[in-house]
C-alpha positions as CSV (number, residue, x, y, z in Angstrom):
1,X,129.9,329.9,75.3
2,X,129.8,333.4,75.3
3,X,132.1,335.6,73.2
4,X,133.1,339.3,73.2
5,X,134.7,342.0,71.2
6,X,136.5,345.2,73.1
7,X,134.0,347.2,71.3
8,X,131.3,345.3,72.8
9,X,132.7,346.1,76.1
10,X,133.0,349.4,75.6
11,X,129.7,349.5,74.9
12,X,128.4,347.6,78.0
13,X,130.6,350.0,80.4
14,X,129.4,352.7,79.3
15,X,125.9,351.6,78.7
16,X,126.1,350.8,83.0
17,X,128.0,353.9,83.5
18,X,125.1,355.9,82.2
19,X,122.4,353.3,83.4
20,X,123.8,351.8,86.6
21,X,119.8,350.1,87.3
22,X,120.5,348.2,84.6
23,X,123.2,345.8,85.9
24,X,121.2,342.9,87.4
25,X,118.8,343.1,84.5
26,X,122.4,342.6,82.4
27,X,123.7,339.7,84.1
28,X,120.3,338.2,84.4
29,X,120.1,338.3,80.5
30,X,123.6,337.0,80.5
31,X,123.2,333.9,82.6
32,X,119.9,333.2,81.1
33,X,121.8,333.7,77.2
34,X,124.3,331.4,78.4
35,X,122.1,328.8,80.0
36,X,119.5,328.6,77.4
37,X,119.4,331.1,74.5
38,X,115.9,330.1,73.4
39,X,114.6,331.0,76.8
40,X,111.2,332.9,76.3
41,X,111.7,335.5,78.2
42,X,114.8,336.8,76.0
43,X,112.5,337.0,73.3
44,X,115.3,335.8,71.2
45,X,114.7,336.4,67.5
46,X,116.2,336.9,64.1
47,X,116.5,340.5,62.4
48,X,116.6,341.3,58.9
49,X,117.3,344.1,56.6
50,X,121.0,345.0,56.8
51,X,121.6,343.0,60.5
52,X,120.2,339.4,58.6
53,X,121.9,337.0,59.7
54,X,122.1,338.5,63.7
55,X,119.7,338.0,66.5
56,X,118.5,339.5,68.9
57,X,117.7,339.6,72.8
58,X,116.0,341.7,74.9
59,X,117.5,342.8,78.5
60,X,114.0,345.0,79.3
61,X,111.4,346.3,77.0
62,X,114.2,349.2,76.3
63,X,117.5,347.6,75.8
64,X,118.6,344.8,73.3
65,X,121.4,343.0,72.7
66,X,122.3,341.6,69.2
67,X,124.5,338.7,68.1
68,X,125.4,336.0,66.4
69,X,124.6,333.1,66.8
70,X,126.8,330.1,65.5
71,X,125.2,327.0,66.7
72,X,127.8,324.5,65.1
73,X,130.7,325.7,67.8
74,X,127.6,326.3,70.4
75,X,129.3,330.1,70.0
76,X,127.1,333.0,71.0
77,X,128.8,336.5,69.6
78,X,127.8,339.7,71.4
79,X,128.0,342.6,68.5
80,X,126.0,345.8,70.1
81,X,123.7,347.0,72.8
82,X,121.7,349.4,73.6
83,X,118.9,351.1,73.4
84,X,116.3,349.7,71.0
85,X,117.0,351.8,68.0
86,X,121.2,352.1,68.9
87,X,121.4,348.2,69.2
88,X,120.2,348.0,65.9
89,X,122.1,350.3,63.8
């Protein structure tokens, strides 16, 4: 299941705002997260430093979305997105 914040949302509306080309590339990365989180081509992976403990997917070779992932409720937490260096801050 698939779980947002408002922040997150703010984040995705005005991420498409500024980027509207992204959108199917979005959702595509959304149903694919949702179906199958370890799908290859999200090039799902952990982070460390000060996001240890989040993951990370990629929508394109630009754009990442991080989260949590909390396998014991089968929970997937959005946190940020963005580009590759604001998703990760």
């Amino acid at each position: 299941m698939i779980v947002t914040t408002a922040q997150y949302e703010r984040r995705v509306v005005k991420l498409l705002k500024r980027n509207p080309q992204l959108f199917s590339q979005y959702a595509k990365t959304i149903e694919l997260l949702e179906a199958n989180p370890h799908h290859p081509s999200l090039r799902l992976h952990p982070l460390r430093g000060k996001l240890d403990g989040l993951h990370s997917v990629s929508i394109n070779m630009s754009h990442r979305i991080t989260l949590e992932l909390i396998v014991t409720d089968q929970e997937i937490i959005l946190i940020n997105i963005g580009t590759h260096d604001k998703a990760y801050r």
